[in-house]
C-alpha positions in Angstrom: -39.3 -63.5 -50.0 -37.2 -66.2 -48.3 -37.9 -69.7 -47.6 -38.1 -70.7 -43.5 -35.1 -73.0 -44.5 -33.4 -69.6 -45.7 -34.7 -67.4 -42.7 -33.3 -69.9 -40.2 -29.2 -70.6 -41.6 -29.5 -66.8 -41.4 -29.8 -67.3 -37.5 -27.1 -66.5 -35.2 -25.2 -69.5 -34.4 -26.8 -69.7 -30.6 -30.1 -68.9 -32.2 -29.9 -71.5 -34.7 -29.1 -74.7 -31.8 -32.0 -72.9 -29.5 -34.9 -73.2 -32.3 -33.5 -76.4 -33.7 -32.9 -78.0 -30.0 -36.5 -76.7 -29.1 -38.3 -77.7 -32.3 -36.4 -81.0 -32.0 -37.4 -82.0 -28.0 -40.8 -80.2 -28.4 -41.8 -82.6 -31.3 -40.8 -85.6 -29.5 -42.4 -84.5 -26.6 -45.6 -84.4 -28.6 -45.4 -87.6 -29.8 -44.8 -89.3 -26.5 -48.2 -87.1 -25.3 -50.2 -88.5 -28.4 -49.1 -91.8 -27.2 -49.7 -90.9 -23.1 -52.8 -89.5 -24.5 -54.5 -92.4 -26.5 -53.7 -94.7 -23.9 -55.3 -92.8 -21.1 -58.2 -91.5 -22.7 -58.3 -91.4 -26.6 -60.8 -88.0 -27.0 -58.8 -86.1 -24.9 -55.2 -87.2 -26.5 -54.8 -83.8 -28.3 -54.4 -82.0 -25.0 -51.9 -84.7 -23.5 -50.1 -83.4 -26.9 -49.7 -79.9 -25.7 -49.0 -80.8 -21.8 -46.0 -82.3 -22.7 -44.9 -81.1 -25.7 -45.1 -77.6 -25.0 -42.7 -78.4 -21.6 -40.5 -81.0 -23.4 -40.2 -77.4 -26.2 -39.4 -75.1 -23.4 -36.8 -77.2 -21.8 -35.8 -77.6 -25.2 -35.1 -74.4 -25.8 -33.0 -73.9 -22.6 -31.0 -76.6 -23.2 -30.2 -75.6 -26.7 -29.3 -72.4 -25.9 -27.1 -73.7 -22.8 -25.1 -76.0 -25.2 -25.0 -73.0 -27.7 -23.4 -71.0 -25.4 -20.5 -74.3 -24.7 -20.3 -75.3 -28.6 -19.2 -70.7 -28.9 -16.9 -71.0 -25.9 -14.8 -74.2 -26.7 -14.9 -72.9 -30.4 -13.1 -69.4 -29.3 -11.1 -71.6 -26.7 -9.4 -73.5 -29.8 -8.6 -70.1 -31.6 -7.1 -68.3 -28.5 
C-alpha cells in the first residue's frame, strides 16, 4: 500500500501543480473563512469555512492547472 506522499509524486506533472495549487489556495481560503466567520457570527464560522474555501480550492485548481500547462510549454520550448 502507498503512502498519499507516494501516490501523489506519482502524479503527472500537470496533475501534481493542480492538486498542490488547489490544496494550497483552498486551505488558505479556509482560514481566511474561519476568520470571516468568527468575526461575523462565531456559531456559524464553520460554514463561512466552506463558502470560501471550497471557491478559493476551485479557483485553485484552475489556476494550477493553467500554470501547469505554461511550466510544460516553456520546458519543451527550451528543449526544441
Amino acid at each position: 500500500m502507498t503512502t498519499l506522499w507516494e501516490a501523489f509524486l506519482g502524479l503527472p506533472v500537470l496533475a501534481r501543480v493542480t492538486v498542490a495549487t488547489g490544496f494550497v489556495c483552498g486551505l488558505l481560503g479556509g482560514v481566511v473563512g474561519l476568520l470571516v466567520g468568527l468575526d461575523a457570527n462565531p456559531g456559524t464560522a464553520w460554514f463561512a469555512v466552506i463558502e470560501l474555501g471550497l471557491p478559493s480550492s476551485v479557483a485553485g485548481c484552475f489556476l494550477g492547472f493553467f500554470a501547469g500547462l505554461a511550466w510544460i510549454g516553456l520546458k519543451n520550448r527550451k528543449r526544441s
